[in-house]
C-alpha positions as CSV (number, residue, x, y, z in Angstrom):
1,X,0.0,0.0,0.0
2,X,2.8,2.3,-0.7
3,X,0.3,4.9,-2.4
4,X,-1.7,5.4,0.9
5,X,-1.6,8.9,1.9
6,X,-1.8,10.5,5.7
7,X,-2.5,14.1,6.8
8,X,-0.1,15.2,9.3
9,X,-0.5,18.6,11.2
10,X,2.2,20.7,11.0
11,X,2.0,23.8,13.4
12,X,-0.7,26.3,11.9
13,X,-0.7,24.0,8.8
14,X,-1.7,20.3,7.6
15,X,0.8,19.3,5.4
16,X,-0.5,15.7,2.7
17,X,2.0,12.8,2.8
18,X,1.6,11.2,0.0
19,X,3.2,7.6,-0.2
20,X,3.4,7.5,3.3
21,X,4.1,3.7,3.6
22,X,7.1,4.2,1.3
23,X,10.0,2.5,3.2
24,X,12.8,5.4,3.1
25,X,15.5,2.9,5.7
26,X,14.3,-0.6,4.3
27,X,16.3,-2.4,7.0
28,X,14.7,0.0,10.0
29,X,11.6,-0.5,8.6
30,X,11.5,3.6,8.7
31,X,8.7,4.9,6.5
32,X,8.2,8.5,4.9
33,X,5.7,8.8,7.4
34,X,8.1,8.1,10.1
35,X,10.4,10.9,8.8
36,X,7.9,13.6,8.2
37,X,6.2,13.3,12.3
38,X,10.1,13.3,13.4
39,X,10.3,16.9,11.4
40,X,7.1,17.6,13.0
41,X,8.1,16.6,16.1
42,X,11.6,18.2,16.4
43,X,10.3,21.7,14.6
44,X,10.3,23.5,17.6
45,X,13.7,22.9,18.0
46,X,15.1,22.2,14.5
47,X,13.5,25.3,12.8
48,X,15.0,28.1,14.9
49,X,18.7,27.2,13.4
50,X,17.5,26.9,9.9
51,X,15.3,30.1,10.0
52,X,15.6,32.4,7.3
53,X,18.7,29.8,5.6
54,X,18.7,29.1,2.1
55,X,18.3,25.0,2.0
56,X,19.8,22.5,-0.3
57,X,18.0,19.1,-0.4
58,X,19.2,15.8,-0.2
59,X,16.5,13.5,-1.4
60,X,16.6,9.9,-1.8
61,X,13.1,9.4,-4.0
62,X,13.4,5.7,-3.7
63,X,15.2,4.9,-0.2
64,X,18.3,5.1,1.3
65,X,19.4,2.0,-0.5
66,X,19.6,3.9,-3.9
67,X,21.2,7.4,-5.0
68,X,20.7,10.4,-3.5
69,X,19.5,13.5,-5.5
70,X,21.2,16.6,-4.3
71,X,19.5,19.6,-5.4
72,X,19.7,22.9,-4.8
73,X,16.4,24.5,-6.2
74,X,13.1,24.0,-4.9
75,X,11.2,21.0,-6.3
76,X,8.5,22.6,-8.5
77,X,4.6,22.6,-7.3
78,X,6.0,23.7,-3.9
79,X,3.0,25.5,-1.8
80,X,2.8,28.9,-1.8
81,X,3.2,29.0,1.5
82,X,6.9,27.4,1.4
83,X,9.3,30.5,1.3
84,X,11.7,31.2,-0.9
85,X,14.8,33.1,-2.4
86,X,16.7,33.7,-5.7
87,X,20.6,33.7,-5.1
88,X,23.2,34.1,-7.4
89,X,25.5,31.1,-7.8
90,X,29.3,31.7,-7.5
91,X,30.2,30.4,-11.4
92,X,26.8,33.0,-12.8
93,X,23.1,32.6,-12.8
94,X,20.5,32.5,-10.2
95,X,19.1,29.4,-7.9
96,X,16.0,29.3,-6.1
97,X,16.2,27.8,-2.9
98,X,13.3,27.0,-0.5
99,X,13.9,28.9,2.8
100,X,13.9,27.5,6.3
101,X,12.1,28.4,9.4
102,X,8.3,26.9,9.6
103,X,7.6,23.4,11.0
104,X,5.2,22.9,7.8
105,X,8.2,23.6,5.2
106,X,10.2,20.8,7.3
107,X,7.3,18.3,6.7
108,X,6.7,19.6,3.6
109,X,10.6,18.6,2.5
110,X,9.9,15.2,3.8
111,X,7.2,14.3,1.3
112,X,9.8,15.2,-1.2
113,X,11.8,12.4,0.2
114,X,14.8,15.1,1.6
115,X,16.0,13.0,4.5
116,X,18.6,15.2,5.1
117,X,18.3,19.0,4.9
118,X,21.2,21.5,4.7
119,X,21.3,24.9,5.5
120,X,23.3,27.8,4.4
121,X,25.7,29.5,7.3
122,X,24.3,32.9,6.5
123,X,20.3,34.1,5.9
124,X,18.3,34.9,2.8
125,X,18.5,38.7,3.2
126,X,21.9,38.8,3.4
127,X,23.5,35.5,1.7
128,X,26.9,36.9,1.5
129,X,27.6,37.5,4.7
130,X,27.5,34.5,7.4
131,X,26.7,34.3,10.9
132,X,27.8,30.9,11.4
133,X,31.6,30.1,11.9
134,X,31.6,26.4,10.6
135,X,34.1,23.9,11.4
136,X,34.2,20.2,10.2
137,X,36.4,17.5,11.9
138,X,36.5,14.6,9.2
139,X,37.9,11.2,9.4
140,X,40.1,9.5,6.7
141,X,38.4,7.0,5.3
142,X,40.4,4.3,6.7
143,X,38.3,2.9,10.2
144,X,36.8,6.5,10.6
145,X,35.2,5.2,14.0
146,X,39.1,4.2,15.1
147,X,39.6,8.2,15.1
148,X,36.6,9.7,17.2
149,X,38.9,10.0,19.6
150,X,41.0,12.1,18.0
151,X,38.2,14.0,16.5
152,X,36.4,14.6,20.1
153,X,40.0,15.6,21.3
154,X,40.7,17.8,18.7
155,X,36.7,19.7,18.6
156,X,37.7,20.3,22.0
157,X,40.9,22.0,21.0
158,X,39.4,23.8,18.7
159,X,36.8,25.3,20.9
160,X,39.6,26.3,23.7
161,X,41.2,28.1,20.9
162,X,38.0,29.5,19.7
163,X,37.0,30.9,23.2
164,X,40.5,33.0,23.4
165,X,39.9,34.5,20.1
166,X,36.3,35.7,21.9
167,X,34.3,33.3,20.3
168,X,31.6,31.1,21.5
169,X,31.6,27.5,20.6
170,X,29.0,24.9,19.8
171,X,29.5,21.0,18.8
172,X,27.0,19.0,17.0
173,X,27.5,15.1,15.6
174,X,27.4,15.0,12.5
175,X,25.0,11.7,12.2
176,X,28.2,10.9,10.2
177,X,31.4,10.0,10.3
178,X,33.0,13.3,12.9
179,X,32.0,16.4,14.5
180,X,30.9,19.8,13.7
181,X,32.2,22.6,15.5
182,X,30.3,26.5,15.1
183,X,30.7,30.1,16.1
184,X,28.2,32.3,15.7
185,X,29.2,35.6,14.2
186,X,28.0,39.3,13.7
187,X,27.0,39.5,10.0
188,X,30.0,42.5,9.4
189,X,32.5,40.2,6.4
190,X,31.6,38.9,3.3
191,X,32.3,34.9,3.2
192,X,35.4,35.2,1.3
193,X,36.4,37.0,4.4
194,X,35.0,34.6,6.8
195,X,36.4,31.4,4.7
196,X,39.7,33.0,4.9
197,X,39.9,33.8,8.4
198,X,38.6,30.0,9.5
199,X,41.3,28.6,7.1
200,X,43.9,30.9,9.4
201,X,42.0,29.9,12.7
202,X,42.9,26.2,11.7
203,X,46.1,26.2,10.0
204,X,47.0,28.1,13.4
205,X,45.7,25.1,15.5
206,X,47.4,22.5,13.7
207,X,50.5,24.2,13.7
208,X,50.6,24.6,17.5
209,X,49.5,21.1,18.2
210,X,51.7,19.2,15.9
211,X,50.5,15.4,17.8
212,X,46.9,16.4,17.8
213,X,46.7,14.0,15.1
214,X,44.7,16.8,13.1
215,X,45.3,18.3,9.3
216,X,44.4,21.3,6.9
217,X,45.3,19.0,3.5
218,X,42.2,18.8,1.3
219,X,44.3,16.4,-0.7
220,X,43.6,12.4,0.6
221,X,46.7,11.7,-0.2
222,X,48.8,14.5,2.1
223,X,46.9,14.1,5.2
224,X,49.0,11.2,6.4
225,X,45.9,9.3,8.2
226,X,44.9,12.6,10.4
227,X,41.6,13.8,10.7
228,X,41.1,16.9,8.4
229,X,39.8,20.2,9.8
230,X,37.8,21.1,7.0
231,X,36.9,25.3,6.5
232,X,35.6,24.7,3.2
233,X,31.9,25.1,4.5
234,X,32.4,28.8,4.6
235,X,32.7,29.4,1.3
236,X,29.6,31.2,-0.2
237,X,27.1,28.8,-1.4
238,X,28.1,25.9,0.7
239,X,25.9,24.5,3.1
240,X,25.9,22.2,6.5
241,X,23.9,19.2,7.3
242,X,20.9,21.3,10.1
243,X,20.9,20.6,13.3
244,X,18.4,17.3,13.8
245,X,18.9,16.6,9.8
246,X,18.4,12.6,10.3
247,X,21.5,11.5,7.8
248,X,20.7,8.4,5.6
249,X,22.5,5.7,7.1
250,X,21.5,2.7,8.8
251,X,19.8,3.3,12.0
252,X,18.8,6.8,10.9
253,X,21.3,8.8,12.7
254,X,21.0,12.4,13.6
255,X,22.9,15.2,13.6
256,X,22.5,16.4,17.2
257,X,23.5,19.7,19.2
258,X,25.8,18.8,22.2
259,X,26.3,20.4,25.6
260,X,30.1,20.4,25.5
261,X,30.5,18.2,28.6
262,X,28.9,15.3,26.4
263,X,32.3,15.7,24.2
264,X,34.7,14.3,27.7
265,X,32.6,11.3,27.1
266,X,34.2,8.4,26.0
267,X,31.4,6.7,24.5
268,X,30.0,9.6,22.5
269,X,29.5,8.4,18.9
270,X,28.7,10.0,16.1
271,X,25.9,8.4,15.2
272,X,25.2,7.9,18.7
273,X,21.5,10.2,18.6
274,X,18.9,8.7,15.7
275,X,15.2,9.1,14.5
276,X,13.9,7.3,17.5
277,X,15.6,8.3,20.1
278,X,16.5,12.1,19.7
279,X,13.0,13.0,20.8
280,X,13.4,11.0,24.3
281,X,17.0,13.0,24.1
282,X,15.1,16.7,24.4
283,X,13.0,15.6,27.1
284,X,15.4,14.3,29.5
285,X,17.7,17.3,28.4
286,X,15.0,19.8,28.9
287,X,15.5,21.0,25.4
288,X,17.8,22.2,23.0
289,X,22.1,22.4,24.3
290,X,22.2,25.1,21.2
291,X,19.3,27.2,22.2
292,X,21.6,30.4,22.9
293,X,23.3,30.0,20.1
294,X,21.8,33.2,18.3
295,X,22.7,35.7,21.2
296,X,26.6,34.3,21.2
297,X,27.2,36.0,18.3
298,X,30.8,37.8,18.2
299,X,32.9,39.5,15.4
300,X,35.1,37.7,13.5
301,X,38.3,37.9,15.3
302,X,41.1,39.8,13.6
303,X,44.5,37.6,12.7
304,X,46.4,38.3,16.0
């Protein structure tokens, strides 16, 4: 009965699921219906940090077990409702991206099969000029999960480093493979800018801890089994995996906002948080470790 379709309320709206039976995670038996009251559920939480963000949409039409579509504008016969805006790309031309910040458009996203949401590190007024700081700590490819260590050592480098340069940290698992690190950031540089100064911020770290185990070579082939310290998500037009995005993998993982005494844990994973537990997570937390995120904000620290 894959064709059966559900209603599912969606704050002020009722958003149609069509399909909902449609097995999305064949071996978790996670259905499209599944995915869309997780959005639902999590909205309250998940839409703050994609307000206002230009999304790109990672969409797997026929389960996780076949290709991904990544696209970037919004999937035609989109409501009315769904917000959105025209950018310009950074080789020409213009993109229009659906725009994040409603609980309905989240649901909405899910009946187009986007499992995995990704927002822009700066808002759809001003898309040159980020508020988010974004920080990526990547494993090789070899054993990733052999390296969390390394990667939950490093993140908390990073953020030590970050706090002297009068910045205010944030972690997040990525649902992945690593760890996201974040700084908000007064909207006052372009992204070049911004790009710039986080490659400088982590070419610094690197250099100072030389047996952090930890790299700034894009190239696979230079980084000597170290887990990279990737910048490149500054770079105008890029985009993040949102906070609460469920990533498809098995198990639906989720990429879930940490309180930064979670990252001294040992047995943090990071695909520890998934579909079915996350909502379980906010209630015994008492909500969301990155609700004060927006009021950190700080300038971009000049190069000492």
């Amino acid at each position: 009965m894959a064709g059966r379709a559900i209603e599912i309320r969606a704050g002020r709206r009722t958003v149609r699921i069509s399909s909902a039976d449609k097995l999305l995670f064949p071996a978790d038996g996670i259905t499209k219906a599944d995915l869309a009251r997780y959005y639902a559920d999590v909205a309250g939480v998940m839409a703050p940090h994609v307000k206002d963000r230009p999304l790109n949409l990672w969409r797997w039409n026929a389960g996780i077990e076949k290709p991904v579509v990544i696209q970037q504008a919004i999937p035609k016969g989109a409501p009315e409702w769904v917000k959105t805006v025209t950018v310009e790309r950074r080789k020409g031309g213009t993109v229009t991206h659906a725009v994040g910040g409603e609980t309905a458009t989240l649901v909405w996203l899910a009946n187009q099969n986007c499992i995995t949401p990704h927002a822009w590190p700066s808002r759809a007024d001003r898309p040159g000029f980020p508020d988010r700081l974004v920080f990526d700590l990547d494993p090789p490819d070899e054993d990733p999960d052999a390296h969390f260590p390394t990667i939950r050592a490093g993140a908390l480098r990073l953020a030590e480093r970050l706090r002297e340069l009068g910045l205010a940290p944030f972690a997040m698992t990525s649902g992945s493979r690593g760890l996201h690190v974040v700084a908000p950031l007064r909207r006052r540089h372009h992204a070049d800018v911004v790009r710039a100064r986080a490659g400088e911020i982590a070419d610094d770290l690197v250099r100072d801890a030389p047996d952090a185990g930890l790299t700034t070579f894009w190239r696979k082939e230079k980084r000597g089994g170290r887990v990279l310290l990737d910048t490149a998500r500054n770079t105008y037009g890029q985009t993040t995996v949102a906070p609460y995005a469920v990533r498809a993998l098995p198990g639906a993982p989720v990429a879930t906002p940490l309180a930064w005494e979670e990252l001294e844990d040992p047995a943090l994973h990071p695909r520890a948080h998934t579909l079915r537990t996350v909502r379980g997570r906010l209630e015994v937390r008492g909500g969301d470790p990155w609700a004060g995120i927006a009021q950190a904000a700080a300038e971009l620290p000049k190069r000492g």
